[in-house]
C-alpha positions as CSV (number, residue, x, y, z in Angstrom):
1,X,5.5,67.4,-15.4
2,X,5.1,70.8,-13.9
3,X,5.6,69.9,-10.5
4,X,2.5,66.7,-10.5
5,X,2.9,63.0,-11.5
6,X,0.9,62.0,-14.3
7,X,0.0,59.0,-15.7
8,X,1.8,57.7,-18.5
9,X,-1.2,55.2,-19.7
10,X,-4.1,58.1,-20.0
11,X,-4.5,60.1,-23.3
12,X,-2.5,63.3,-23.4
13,X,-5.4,65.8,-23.0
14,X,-7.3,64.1,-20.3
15,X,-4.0,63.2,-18.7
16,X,-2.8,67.4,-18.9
17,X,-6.3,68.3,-17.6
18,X,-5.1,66.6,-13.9
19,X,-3.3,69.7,-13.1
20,X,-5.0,72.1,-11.1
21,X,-6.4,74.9,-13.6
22,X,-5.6,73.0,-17.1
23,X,-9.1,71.9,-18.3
24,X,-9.6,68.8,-21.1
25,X,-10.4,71.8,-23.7
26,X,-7.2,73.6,-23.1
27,X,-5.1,70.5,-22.9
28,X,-6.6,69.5,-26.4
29,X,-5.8,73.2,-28.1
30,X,-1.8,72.8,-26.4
31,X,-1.6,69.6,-28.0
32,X,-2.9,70.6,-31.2
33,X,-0.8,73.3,-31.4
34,X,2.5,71.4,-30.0
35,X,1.9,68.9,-33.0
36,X,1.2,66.0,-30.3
37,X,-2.3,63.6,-31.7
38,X,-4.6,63.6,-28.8
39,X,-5.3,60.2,-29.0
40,X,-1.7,59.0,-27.9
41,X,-1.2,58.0,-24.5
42,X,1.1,60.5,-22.3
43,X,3.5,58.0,-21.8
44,X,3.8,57.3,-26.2
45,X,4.8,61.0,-26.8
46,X,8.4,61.8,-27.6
47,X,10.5,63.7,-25.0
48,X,11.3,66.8,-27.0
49,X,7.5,67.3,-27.4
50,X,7.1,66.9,-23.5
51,X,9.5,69.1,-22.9
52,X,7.9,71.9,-25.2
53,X,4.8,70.9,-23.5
54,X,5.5,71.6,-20.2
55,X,8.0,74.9,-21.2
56,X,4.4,75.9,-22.4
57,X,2.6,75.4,-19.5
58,X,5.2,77.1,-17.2
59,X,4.6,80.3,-19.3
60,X,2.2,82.6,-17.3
61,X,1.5,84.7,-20.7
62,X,0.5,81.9,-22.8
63,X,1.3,84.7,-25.8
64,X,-0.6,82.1,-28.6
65,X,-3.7,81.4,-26.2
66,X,-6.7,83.6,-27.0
67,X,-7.8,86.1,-24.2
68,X,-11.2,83.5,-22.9
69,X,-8.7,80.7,-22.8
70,X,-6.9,82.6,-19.9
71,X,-8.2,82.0,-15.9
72,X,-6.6,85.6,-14.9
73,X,-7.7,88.2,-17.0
74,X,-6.7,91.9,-16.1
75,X,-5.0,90.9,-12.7
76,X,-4.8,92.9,-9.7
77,X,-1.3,93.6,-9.2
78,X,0.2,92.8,-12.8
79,X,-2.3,94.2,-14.6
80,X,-1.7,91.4,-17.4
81,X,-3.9,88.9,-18.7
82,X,-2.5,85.2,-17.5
83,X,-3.1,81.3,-17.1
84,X,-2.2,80.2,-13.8
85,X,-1.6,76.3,-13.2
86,X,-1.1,74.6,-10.0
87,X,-0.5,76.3,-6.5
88,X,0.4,80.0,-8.3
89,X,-3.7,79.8,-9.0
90,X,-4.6,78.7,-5.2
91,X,-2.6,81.5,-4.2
92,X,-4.0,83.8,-6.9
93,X,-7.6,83.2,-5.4
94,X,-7.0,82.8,-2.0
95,X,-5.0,86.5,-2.2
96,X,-8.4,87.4,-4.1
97,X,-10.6,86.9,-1.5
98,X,-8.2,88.5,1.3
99,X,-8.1,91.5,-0.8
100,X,-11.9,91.3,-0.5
101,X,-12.2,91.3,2.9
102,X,-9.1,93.7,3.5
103,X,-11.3,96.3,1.6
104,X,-14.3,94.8,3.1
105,X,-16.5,95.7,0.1
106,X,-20.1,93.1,0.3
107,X,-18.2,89.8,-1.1
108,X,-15.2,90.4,1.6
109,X,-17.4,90.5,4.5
110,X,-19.7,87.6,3.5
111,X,-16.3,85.6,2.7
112,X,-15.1,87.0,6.1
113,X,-18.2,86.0,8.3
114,X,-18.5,82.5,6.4
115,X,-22.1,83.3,4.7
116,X,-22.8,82.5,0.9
117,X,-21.4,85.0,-1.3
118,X,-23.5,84.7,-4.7
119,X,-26.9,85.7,-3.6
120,X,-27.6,82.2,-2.9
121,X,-30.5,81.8,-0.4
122,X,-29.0,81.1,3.7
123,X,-32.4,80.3,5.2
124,X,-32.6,77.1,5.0
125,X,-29.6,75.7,3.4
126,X,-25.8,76.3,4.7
127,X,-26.9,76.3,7.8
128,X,-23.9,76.3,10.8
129,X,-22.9,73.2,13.2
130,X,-24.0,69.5,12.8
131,X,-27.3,67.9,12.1
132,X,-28.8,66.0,15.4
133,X,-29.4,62.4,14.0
134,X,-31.5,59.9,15.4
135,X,-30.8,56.7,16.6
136,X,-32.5,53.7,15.4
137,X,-33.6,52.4,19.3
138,X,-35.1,55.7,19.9
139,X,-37.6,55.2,16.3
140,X,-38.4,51.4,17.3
141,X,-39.3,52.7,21.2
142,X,-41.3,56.1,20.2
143,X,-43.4,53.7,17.7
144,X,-44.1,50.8,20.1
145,X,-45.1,53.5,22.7
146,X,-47.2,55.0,20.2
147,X,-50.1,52.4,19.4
148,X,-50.1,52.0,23.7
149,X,-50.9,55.9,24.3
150,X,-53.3,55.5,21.6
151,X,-55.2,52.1,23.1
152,X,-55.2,53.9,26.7
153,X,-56.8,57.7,25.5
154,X,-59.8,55.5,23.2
155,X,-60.7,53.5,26.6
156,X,-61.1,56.6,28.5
């Protein structure tokens, strides 16, 4: 269905909400409205009504959704509000955030150098490169040397 394979043996809203930008609440208003009960499995609903399902969730517009249902309000470039499903809404974002840092307004260039872009704090957290781990041999000789460094400085 829509270009993913779902399975046939999962309730029809949770089984909807596997593709990419369809959440369970969504799924469960398109099923209400398409007359399908929620609490048959995917693979239990009639063809005609999986057809109409998935006609529906082709639809950019979604003309019957209400406007905070939709995950592209006001875009950019069609200046429409629209629900994008799938790889059309990884290439809606990821066009987002090059138009960002094409204009290079503050979110562009901290998407550009890598850095947090929500005020979160950098000093100590998302910090760059790997963490140096230590080796358990390395523990068990630093603590046996330990107690001897000790014993030889109370002697003296």
């Amino acid at each position: 269905m829509v270009g993913f394979d779902l399975p046939g043996y999962v309730k029809v809203p949770y089984a909807i909400s596997r593709i990419r930008g369809v959440g369970v609440n969504l799924a469960m208003a398109l099923s209400k409205q398409l007359g399908i009960d929620p609490s048959l499995r995917l693979g239990e609903v009639e063809d005609e009504k999986l057809e109409s399902l998935e006609r529906v969730l082709r639809d950019k517009k979604h003309a019957s959704l209400p406007l905070w249902f939709k995950n592209r309000r006001s875009d950019v470039l069609e200046s429409e509000d629209m629900h994008l499903i799938g790889s059309d809404l990884l290439m809606g974002v990821r066009g987002d955030v090059e138009l960002l840092k094409r204009i290079k307004c503050w979110r562009g260039v901290r998407h550009s150098l890598g850095l947090k872009v929500r005020g979160q704090r950098t000093r100590v957290t998302g910090r760059f490169g790997r963490s140096v781990g230590v080796s358990k041999g390395k523990l068990k000789q630093a603590a046996a040397a330990a107690p001897a460094a000790q014993g030889s400085q109370q002697g003296a």
